[in-house]
C-alpha positions, 0 to 999 in steps of 0.5 A: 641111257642110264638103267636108273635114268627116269622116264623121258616125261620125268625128265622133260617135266625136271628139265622144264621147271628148272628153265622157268624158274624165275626170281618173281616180283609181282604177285596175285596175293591170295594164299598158300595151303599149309599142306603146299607151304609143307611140301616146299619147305620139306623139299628145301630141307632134302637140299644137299649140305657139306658135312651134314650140318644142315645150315638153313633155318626158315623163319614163317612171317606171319604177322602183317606188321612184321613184313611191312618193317621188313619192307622197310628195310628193303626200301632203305637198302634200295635207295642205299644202293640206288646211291651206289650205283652213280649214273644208273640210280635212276634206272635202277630206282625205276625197277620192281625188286620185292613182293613183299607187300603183295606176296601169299607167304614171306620166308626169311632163310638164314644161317643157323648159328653156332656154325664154328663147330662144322669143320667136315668140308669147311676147313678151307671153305668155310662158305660151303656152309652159304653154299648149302643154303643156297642149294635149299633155296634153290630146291624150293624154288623149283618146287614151288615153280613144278606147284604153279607158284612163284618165288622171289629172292630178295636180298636188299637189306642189311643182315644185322638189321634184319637179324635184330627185328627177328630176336636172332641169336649171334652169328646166325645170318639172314641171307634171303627174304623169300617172297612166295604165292599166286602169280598171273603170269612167270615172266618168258625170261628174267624180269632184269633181261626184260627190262634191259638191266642187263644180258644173259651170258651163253654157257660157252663164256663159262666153260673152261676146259683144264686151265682158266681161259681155254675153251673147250 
């Protein structure tokens, strides 16, 4: 054991949020306390960044009308991608895949612009900058799941659109709208599992060892 591991309850108590986390689609409404909602958005922003940049902008929706135009653009891309998926449209249709309406707070978290300058660990791969966004997503998921709060990741909509109802500038990027609040209950295991969309795969059909395709 490490001399600078932490104790057996810190880490019981880490490991524990990161396997209840949940991507969350039903809400108790209610709200969020300015002091809470300060505490996530600081914990994203401790969230790792290739180079430093930095990346992630978080947009506060506070005006009711502004999140229903904002559901509407969900609703749109749902049944765009309901389309899209043939023989599963009907199933697909059948699931709950935002809170938008329900939840306590709306974020929307995207890229920042003026991104082109950040070449430290970008050169090659430029995502990373998609990759350090997505770690402070993560950061206040866990978060907000150690607070007894859930979080839902909704990603059905079209950028540019959403860009434009929220006056972004060129070549920032929305990736995620962030719905979180009071839940009655987190689900036991993912909603999509539950609901028989699809299954988790094991670790082991993931880990590789030295060449792609050889297991451990």
């Amino acid at each position: 054991m490490s001399e600078h591991a932490y104790s057996a309850a810190e880490r019981a108590a880490i490991y524990r949020a990161i396997g209840e986390r949940r991507d969350m689609r039903h809400f108790a409404g209610g709200t969020v306390a300015p002091e809470l909602l300060g505490r996530l958005l600081a914990a994203a922003h401790q969230a790792p960044s290739v180079g430093l940049m930095q990346p992630w902008r978080f947009i506060r929706i506070s005006q009711r009308d502004l999140r229903q135009r904002i559901q509407a653009l969900v609703e749109q891309e749902r049944v765009r991608t309901a389309e899209a998926l043939g023989e599963r449209s009907d199933d697909f249709m059948k699931l709950k895949v935002e809170g938008i309406n329900d939840c306590a707070e709306v974020l929307v978290a995207a890229l920042m612009d003026n991104r082109e300058p950040h070449v430290f660990g970008r050169r090659t791969l430029p995502e990373m900058d998609l990759a350090s966004l997505a770690c402070a997503i993560q950061n206040l998921w866990l978060a907000a799941r150690a607070e007894g709060l859930g979080m839902g990741w909704v990603s059905l909509f079209d950028p540019q659109a959403l860009a434009e109802l929220l006056g972004m500038p060129a070549g920032a990027k929305p990736v995620a709208v962030l719905c979180l609040g009071p839940v009655t209950a987190f689900y036991p295991a993912p909603m999509l599992a539950l609901e028989h969309w699809a299954e988790e795969q094991p670790l082991s059909e993931m880990l590789f060892e030295n060449q792609w395709g050889e297991r451990p």
